[in-house]
C-alpha positions as CSV (number, residue, x, y, z in Angstrom):
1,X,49.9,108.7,152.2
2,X,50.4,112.5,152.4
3,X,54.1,112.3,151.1
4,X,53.2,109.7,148.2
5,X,50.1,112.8,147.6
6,X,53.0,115.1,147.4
7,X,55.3,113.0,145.4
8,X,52.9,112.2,142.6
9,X,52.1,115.8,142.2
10,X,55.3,116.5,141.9
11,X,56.1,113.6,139.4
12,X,53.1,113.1,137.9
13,X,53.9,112.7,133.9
14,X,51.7,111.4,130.7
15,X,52.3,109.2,127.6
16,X,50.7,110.3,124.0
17,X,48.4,107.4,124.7
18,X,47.1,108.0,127.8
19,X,45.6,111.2,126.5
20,X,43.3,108.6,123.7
21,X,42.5,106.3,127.3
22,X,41.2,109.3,129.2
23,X,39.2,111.4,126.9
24,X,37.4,107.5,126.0
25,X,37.0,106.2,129.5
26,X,35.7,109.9,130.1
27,X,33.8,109.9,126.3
28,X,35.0,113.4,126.3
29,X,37.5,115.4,123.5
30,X,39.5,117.0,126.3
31,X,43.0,118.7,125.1
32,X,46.5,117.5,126.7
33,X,46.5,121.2,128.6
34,X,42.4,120.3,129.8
35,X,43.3,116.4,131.2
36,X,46.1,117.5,132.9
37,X,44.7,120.3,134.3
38,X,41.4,118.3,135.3
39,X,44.1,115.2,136.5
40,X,46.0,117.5,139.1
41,X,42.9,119.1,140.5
42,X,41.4,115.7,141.2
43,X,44.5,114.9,142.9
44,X,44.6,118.2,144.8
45,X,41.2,118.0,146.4
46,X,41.4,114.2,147.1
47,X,41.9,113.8,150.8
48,X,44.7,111.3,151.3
49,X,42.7,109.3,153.1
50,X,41.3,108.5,149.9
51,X,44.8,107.3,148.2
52,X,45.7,103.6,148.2
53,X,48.8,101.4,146.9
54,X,48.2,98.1,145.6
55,X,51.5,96.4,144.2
56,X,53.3,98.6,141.3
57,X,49.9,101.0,141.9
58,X,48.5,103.9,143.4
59,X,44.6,104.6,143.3
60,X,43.1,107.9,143.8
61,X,39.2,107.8,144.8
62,X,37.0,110.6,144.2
63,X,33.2,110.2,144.8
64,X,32.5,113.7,144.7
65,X,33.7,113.7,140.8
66,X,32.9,109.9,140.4
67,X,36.6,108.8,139.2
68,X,39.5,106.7,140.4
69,X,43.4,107.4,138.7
70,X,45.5,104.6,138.6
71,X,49.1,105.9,138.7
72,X,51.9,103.7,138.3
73,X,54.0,104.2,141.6
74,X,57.6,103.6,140.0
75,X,57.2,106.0,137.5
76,X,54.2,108.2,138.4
77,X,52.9,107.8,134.8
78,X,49.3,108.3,135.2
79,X,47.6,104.6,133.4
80,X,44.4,105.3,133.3
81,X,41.1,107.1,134.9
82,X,37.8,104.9,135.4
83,X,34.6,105.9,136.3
84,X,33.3,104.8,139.3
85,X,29.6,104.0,138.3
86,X,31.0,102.0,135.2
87,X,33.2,100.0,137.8
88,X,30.7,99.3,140.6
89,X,28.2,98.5,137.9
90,X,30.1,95.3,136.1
């Protein structure tokens, strides 16, 4: 997984609406600049280890921050970000 890490940091892009999914999966008012910025460090200190593929999907885990990115692995378009807590507690 260390070249996928690569790739999607080097690929990594955004849609208008992904912006609205973050900052309420996040209930935070984070800018574009802020989420992106908060996105590519998550990536960057997530040991690959840590990085999965599941069909059309990557999945970034992060316990230390509590978040997993779904990235879509065609296009590198992040989808969304989901909280670990809120997942493990449904």
């Amino acid at each position: 997984m260390k070249n996928q890490k690569k790739e999607i940091l080097a690929n990594l892009c955004y849609t208008e609406r992904v912006y609205e999914r973050i900052n309420k999966k996040l209930d935070t008012t984070l800018s574009k600049g802020e989420i992106e910025t908060l996105i590519s460090t998550i990536l960057k200190e997530t040991d690959h280890s840590n990085f999965s593929k599941t069909g059309k999907n990557f999945y970034i885990t992060n316990q230390k921050r509590n978040i997993r990115l779904t990235i879509n692995a065609n296009t590198f378009r992040i989808i969304t970000v989901d909280l670990l807590s809120k997942l493990f507690s449904k």
